[in-house]
MDAnalysis code that builds the backbone (N, CA, C; Angstrom):
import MDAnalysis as mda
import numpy as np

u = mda.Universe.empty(147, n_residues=49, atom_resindex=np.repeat(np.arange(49), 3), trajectory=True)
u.add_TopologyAttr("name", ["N", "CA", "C"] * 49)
u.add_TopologyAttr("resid", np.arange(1, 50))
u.add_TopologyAttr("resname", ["UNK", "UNK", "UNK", "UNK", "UNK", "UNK", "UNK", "UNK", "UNK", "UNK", "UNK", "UNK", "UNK", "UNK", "UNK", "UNK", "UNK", "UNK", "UNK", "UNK", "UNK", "UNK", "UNK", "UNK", "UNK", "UNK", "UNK", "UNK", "UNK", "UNK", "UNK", "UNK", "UNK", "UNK", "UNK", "UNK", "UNK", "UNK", "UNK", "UNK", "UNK", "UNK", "UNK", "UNK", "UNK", "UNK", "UNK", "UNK", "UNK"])
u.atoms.positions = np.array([
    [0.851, -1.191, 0.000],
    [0.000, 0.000, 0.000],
    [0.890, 1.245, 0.000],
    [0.474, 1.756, -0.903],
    [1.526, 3.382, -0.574],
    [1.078, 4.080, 0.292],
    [3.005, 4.615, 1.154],
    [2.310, 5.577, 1.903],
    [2.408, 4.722, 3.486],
    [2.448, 4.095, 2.897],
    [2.523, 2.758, 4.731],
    [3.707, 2.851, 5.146],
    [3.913, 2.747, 5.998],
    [5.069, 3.034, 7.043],
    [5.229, 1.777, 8.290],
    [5.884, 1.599, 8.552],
    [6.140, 0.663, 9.657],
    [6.016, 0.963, 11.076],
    [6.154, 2.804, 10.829],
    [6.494, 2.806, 12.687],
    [4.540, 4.110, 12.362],
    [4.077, 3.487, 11.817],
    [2.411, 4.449, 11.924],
    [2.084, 4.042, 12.818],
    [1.500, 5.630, 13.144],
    [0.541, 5.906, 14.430],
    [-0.799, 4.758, 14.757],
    [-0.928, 4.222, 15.867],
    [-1.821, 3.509, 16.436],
    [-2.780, 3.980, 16.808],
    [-3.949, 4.112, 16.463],
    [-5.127, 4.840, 17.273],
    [-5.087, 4.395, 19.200],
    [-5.208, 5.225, 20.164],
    [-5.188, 5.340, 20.949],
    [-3.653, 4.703, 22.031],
    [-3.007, 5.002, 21.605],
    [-1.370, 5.086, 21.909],
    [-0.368, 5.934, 22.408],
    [-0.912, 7.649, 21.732],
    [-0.356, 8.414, 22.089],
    [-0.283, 8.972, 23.725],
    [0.617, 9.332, 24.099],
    [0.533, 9.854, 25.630],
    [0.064, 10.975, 25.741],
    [-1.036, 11.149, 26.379],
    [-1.495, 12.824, 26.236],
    [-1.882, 13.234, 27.572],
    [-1.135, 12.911, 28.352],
    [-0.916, 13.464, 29.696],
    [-0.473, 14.448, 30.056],
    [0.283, 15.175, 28.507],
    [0.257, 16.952, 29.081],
    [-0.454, 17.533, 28.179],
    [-1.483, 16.997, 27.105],
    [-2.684, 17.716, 26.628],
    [-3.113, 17.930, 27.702],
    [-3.488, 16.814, 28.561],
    [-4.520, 16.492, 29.752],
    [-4.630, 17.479, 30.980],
    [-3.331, 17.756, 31.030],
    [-2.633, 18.764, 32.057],
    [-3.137, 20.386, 31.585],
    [-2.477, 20.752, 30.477],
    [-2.898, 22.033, 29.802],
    [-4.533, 22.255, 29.592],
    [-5.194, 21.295, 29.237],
    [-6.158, 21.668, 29.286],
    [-7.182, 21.726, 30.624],
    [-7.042, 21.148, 31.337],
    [-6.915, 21.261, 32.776],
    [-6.685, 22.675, 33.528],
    [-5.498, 23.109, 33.203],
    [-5.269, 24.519, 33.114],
    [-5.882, 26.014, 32.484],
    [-6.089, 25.325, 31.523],
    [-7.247, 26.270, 30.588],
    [-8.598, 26.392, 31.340],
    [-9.403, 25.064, 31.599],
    [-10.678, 25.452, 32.664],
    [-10.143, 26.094, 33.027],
    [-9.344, 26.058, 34.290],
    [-9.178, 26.276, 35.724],
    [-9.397, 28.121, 35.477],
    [-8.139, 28.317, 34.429],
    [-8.268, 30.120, 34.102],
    [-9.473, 30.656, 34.118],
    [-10.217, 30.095, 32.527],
    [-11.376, 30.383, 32.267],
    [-12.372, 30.229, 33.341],
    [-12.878, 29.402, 34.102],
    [-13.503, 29.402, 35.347],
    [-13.532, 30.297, 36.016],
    [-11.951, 30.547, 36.844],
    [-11.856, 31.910, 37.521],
    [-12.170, 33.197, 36.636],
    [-11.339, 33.411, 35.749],
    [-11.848, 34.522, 35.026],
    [-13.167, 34.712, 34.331],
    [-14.296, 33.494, 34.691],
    [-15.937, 34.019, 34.252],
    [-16.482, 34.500, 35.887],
    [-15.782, 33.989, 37.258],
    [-16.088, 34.428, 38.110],
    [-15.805, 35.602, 38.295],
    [-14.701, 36.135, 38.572],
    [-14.398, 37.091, 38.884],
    [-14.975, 38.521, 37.621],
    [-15.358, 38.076, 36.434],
    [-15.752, 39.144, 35.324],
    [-17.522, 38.979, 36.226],
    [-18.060, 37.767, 36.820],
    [-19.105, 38.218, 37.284],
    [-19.258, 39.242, 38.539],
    [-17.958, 38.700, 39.305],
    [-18.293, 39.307, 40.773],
    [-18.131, 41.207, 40.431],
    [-17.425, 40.884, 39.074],
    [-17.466, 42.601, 38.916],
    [-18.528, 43.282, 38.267],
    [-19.006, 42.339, 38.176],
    [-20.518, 43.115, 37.092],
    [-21.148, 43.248, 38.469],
    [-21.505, 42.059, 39.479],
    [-22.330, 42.511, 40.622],
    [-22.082, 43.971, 41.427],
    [-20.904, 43.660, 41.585],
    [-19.902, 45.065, 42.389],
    [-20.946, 46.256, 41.598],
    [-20.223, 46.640, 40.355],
    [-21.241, 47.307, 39.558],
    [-22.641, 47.843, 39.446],
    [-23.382, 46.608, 39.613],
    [-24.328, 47.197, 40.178],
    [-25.194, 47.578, 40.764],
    [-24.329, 47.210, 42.103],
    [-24.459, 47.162, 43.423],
    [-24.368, 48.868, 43.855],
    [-22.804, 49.350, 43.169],
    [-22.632, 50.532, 43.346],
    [-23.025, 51.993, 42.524],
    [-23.712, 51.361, 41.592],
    [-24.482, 52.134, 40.364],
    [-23.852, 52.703, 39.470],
    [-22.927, 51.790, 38.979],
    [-22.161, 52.460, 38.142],
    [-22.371, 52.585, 36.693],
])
């Protein structure tokens, strides 16, 4: 078959334990930073701004 290779990728093989990690990280930001963009809208208009 052309194009075949000997050392091809295996479906479910790869190590993705620092995708796993980074994206992990990404919530974590995004999370805090939808909280805290809320607690400032409350602040807001709380104080009538």
């Amino acid at each position: 078959m052309a194009g075949h290779h000997d050392n091809e990728h295996v479906h479910g093989t790869m190590d993705v334990r620092g995708h796993e990690k980074t994206f992990a990280g990404f919530i974590k930001v995004a999370t805090w930073g939808a909280v805290i963009s809320i607690l400032v809208l409350i602040f807001l208009a709380l104080v009538g701004a």
